[in-house]
N, C-alpha and C positions, 0 to 999 in steps of 0.2 A: 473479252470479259476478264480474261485471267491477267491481263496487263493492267487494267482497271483498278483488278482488286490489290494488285502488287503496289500499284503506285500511292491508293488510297493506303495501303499500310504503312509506305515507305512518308507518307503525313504523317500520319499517326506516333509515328514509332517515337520521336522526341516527346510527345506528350504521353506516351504511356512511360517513358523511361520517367519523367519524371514524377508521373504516380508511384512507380515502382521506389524511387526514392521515400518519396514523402511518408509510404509504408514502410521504407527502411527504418528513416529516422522515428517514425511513431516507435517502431520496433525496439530502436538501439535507446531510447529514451527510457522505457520500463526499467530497465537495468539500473539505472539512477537512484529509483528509489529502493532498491535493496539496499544500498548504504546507509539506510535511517532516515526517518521525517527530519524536518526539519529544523523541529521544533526542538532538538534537542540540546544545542545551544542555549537557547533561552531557559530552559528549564535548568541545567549547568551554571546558568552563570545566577540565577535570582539563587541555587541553593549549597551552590559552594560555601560559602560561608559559614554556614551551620554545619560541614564537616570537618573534623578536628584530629588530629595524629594524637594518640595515648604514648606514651615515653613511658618505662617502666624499669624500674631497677631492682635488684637483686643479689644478696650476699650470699653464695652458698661455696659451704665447705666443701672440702676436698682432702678425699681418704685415701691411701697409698693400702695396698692391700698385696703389696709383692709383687704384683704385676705389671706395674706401672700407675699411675694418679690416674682415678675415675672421678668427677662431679656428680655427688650425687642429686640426681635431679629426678623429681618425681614422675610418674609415668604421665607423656602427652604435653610436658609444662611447653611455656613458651620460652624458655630458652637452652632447650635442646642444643639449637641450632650454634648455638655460642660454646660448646661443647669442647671445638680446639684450641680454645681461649684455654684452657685450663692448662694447655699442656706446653704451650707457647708461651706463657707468663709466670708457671712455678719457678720455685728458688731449686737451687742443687743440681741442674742440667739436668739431662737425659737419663731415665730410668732410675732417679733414688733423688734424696736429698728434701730438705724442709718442706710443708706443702703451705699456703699460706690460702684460707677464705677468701675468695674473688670475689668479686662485682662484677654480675653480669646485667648488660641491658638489652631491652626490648619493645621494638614498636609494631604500633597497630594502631587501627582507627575507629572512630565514633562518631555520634552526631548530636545536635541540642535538640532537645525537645522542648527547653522551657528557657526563655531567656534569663532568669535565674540563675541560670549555672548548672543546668542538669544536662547530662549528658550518657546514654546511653551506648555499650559496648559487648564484646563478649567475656562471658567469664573467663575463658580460658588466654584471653588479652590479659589480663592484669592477675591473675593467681598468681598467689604464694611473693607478689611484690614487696618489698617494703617500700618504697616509694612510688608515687605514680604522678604523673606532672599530664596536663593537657594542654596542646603545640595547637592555638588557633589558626587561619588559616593565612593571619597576616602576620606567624611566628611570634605572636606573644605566645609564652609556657606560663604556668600556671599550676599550682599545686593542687593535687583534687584528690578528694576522701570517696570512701565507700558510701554509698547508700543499704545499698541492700546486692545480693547476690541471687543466683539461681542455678546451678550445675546441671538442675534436669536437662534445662531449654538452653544452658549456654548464656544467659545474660545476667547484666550486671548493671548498675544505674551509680552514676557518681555525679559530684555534685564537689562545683567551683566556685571560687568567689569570680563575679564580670569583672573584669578592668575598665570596660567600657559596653555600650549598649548591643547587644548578642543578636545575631540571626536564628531563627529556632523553625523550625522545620513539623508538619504536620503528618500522624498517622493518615494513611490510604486504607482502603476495605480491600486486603487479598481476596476473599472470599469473590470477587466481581474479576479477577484474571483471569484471562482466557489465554489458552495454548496460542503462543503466537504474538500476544502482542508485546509490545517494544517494553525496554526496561533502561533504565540506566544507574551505573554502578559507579562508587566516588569513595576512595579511600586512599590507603598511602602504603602503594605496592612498594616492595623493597625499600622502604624507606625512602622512597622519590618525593615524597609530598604529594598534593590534593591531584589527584590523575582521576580523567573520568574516562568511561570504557562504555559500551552498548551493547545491546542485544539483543535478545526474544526471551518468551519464559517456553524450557523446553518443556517442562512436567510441571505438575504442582501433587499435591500429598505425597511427597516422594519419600517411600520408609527406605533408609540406610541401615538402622540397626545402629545407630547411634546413640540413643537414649528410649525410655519409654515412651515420650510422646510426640517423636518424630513427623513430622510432615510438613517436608520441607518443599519450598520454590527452587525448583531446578532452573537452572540458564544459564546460555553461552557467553554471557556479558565476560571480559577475561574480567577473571579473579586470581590475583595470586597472593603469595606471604604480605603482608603488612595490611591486605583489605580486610582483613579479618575483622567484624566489630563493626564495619562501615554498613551506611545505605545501600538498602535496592532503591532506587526513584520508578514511577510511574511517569507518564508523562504528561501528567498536573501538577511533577515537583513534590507528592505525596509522598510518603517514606511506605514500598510493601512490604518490606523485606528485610532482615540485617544478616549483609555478608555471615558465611559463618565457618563454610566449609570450601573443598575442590577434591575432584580425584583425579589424581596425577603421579605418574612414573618417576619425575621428573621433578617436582615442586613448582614446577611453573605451568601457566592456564592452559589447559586444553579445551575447555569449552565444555566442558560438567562441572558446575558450580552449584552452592546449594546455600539459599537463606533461609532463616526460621522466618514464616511468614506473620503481616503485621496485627493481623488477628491474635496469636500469641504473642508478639511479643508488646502490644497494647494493655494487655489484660496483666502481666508478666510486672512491668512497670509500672503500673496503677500501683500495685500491690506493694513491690517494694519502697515504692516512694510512702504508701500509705504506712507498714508496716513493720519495714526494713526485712520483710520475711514473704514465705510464700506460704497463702491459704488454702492448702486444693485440699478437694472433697472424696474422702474414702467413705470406701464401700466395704471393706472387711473379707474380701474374699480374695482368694489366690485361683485365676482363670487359666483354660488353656486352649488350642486351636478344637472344632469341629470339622474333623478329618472326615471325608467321604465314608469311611470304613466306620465310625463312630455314628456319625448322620443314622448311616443304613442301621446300624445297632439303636438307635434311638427313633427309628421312624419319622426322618426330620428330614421332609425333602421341600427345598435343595438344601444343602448344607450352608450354614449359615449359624450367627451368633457367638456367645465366648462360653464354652462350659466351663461349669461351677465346681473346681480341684478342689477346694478346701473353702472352708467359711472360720472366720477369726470369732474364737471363743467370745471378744470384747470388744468386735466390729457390731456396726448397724445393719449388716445384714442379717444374722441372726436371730436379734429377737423379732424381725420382720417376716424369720418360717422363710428363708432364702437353705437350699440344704445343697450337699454336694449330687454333683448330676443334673441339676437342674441348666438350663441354658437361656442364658440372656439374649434376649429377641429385640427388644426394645425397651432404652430407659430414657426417662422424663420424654418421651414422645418423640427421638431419636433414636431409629432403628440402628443396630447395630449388626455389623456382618463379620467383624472380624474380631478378636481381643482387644485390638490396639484401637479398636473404635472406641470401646468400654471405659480402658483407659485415660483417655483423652476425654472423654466428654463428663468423666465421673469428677476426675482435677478439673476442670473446667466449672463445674457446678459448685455454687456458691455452699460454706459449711453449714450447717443447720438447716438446709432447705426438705423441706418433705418431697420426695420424689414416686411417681411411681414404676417400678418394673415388671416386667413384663417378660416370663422366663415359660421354657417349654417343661412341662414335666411330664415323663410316662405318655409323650403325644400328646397330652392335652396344653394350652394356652392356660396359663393364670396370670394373675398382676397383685404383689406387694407393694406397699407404701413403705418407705424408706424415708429416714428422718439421716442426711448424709453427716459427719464426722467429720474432724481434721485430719488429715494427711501427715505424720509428721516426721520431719527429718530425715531423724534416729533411723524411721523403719526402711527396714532391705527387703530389695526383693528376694523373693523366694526360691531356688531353683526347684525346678518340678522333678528334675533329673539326679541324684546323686549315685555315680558309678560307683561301686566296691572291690574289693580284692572278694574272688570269688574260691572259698576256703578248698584246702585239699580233703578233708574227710566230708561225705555229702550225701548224709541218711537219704535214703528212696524209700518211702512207701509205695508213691502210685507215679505215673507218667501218666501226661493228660497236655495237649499244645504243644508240646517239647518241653514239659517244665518237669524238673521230678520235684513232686512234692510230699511235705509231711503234716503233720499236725505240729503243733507249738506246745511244745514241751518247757518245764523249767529251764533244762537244760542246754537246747536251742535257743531260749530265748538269752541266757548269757553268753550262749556260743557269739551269735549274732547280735550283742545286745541291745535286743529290743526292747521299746517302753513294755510295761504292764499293759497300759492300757490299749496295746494294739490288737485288735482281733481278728483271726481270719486263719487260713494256709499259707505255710510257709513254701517258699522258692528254694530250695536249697541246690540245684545244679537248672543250668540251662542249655538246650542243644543249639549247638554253634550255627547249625544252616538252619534253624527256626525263624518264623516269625516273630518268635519271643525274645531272640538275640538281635534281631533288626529292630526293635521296638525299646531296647536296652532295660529289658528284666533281667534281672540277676541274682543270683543267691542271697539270700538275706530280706530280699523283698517279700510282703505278705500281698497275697489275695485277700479281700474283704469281702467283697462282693461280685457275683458272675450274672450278669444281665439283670444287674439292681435287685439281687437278692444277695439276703447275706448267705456266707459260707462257712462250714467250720471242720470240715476234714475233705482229703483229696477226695472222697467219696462221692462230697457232694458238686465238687467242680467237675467230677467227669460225667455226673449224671447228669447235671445242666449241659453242659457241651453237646451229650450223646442227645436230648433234646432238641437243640437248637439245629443239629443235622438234620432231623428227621423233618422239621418245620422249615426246613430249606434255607437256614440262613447264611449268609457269607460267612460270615464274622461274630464273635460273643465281645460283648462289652466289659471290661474287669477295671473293678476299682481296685488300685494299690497301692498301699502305705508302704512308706520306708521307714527302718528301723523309728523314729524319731514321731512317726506317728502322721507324718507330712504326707497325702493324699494326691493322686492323679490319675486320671482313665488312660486306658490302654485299649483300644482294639484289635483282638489277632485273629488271624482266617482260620476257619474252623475245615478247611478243607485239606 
């Protein structure tokens, strides 16, 4: 029997070996396609063309300051990089002698949208140029004007005369990306010309802290110096993305790259082609995070929305009874979970539309109508924060949180010169190992309000406080103005 079955295996054994193969190769097979579909060739070659090298030039002086010749160049420009040009090309040798205004240049890339002659890029591609020329893909250059600009988002739209009939390339709907699928990138790294690269998209709404309305398409596609301005492609040849960013040690791809996706920068171009300008929709009010600690002071569970720091005298929130403290839950029928949602969907919203919102107040849900405003330029943001020198003489009436505080005297009030019209208790020292110093209150700052009541002597903040113990709560909520009248909540542990 045992010989039987030895010999019946010792059949077998070549036909199992080569099952065991055929599994090999299914196996060794899968690996293949990790190197990209195949489709990516085709999608490269029908849209090469509509990508284009930006050529940029630039005249900037050069100041001898005693220490040798610096260029001075704006903070971020693109020609940083050209920097030892300066110092390799002045008259008078090494360390003194004549300095003479250089010409510096700089490339980068973009792409057609319209055979026309429009061509889309990043702003920070052609700032502060005096000339800009665009290098098609079959090395015709071409002189190309501005259209319109955008600093927030980083673009910029220019517009060429054709020499001959253009390839022009279509927005894709970012908003349909999913983590994972293929991408391909096409621009003009180091100055190599039209190089295409592949990838995945590793994230999508990826906040860097780059601008306000950040949310960008992350991916490993390599990016480096000269893609900047270029496509992301789908792989329908659609445009999702424009190159924009990378983080790197080094200057060159590691495989964190980041475009502004084609949802903005669709909406972005419309606009400047339309307007030479950009139309976003204000709301009048200066937001800030809803911190756990805030949430629990507002009975706002879970934490969510953008609270309401301040409301602009001559915004549209205003006369719409939007006040400070109030928390944005949901505008025009878009919940909102964080600030930066607020912001992005508010510049997104067309000017003069009637909106309505939808803010927590005191616990309860309400909803205003809002008639939204332009957005304009000029206006800065506001920091919520302004540190002070924290003076040496520091009247104490009362201690209450770690804050000693006083009443607002004339005399405090020029001490610290605060507006007339600020009302409340003054900050005049703070304890270093408080929650008041981790929170960056500081002398000079008023209290207005202590769990949305106003306040008008330390008396009345410690009797609020010594309440809010006794009701078992973590934390008290404190509105505080700075000198200038500019508003923002603060939550500190009452423990």
């Amino acid at each position: 029997m045992f010989a039987a079955t030895s010999a019946l295996s010792d059949r077998l054994r070549p036909l199992l070996a080569a099952v065991c193969l055929g599994a090999a190769a299914v196996l060794i097979s899968k690996p293949a396609f990790a190197r990209g579909p195949e489709g990516i060739a085709d999608v490269a070659e029908k849209v090469i063309d509509a990508v284009v090298n930006i050529s940029t030039s630039q005249t900037v002086e050069v100041k001898n300051d005693g220490h040798g010749a610096m260029p001075q160049l704006p903070p971020g420009s693109p020609f940083e990089e050209f920097f030892d040009d300066f110092f390799k090309n002045r008259r008078g040798g090494k360390g003194g002698g004549d300095l003479m205004p250089h010409k510096t240049n700089s490339l980068g890339s973009g792409f057609i949208v319209d055979p026309a002659g429009v061509v889309v890029t990043n702003n920070h591609v052609i700032a502060d140029a005096d000339e800009i020329n665009v290098i098609l893909n079959d090395g015709t250059k071409i002189k190309a004007e501005i259209v319109g600009i955008d600093k927030k988002t980083d673009l910029a739209v220019l517009k060429f005369k054709p020499p001959h009939p253009l390839t022009a390339v279509k927005f894709g709907d970012s908003d349909k990306l999913r983590l994972g699928d293929w991408v391909i990138a096409i621009g003009n790294p180091f100055s190599l010309g039209g190089t295409v690269t592949a990838g995945i998209v590793s994230a999508k709404n990826r906040d860097i802290s780059s601008g306000p309305y950040d949310s960008y398409i992350q991916t490993d596609a390599a990016i480096n110096r000269g893609n900047s301005g270029g496509p992301l492609f789908n792989l329908d040849g659609e445009v999702i993305g424009v190159n924009t960013l990378i983080i790197s040690p080094s200057g060159g791809s590691i495989g964190i790259g980041f475009a502004v996706p084609s949802k903005t920068v669709a909406a972005v171009v419309d606009q400047l082609r339309q307007y030479g300008e950009l139309r976003r929709g204000w709301l009048g009010v200066r937001i800030q995070s809803v911190t756990d600690e805030i949430a629990d002071s507002l009975n706002i569970h879970p934490a969510r929305g953008a609270l309401v720091a301040g409301v602009d005298d001559k915004g549209p929130a205003k006369p719409a009874g939007i006040e400070p403290g109030d928390v944005v839950v949901k505008f025009d029928g878009k919940d909102i979970k964080e600030p930066k949602d607020l912001s992005r969907v508010v510049a997104d919203t067309a000017v003069g539309k009637e909106v309505d919102v939808v803010i927590i107040r005191k616990g309860q849900e309400e909803t205003h109508h809002v008639t939204l405003g332009k957005l304009e330029d000029t206006d800065k943001v506001q920091a919520a924060l302004k540190p002070k020198d924290e003076p040496a003489d520091r009247p104490v009436t009362q201690k209450a949180l770690g804050l000693d505080l006083a009443a607002l005297s004339k005399d405090l009030r020029s001490k610290f010169k605060i507006k007339d019209s600020v009302k409340g208790v003054l900050i005049t020292g703070v304890d270093g190992a408080s929650d008041a110093a981790d929170k960056r209150l500081s002398a000079g700052d008023v209290i207005v309000e202590v769990a949305q009541e106003a306040v008008s002597s330390a008396a009345d903040i410690k009797k609020r406080v010594d309440q809010l113990k006794k009701d078992g709560k973590k934390s008290v909520l404190l509105l505080v103005s700075n000198a200038d009248g500019e508003l923002r909540f603060v939550a500190l542990s009452v423990q």
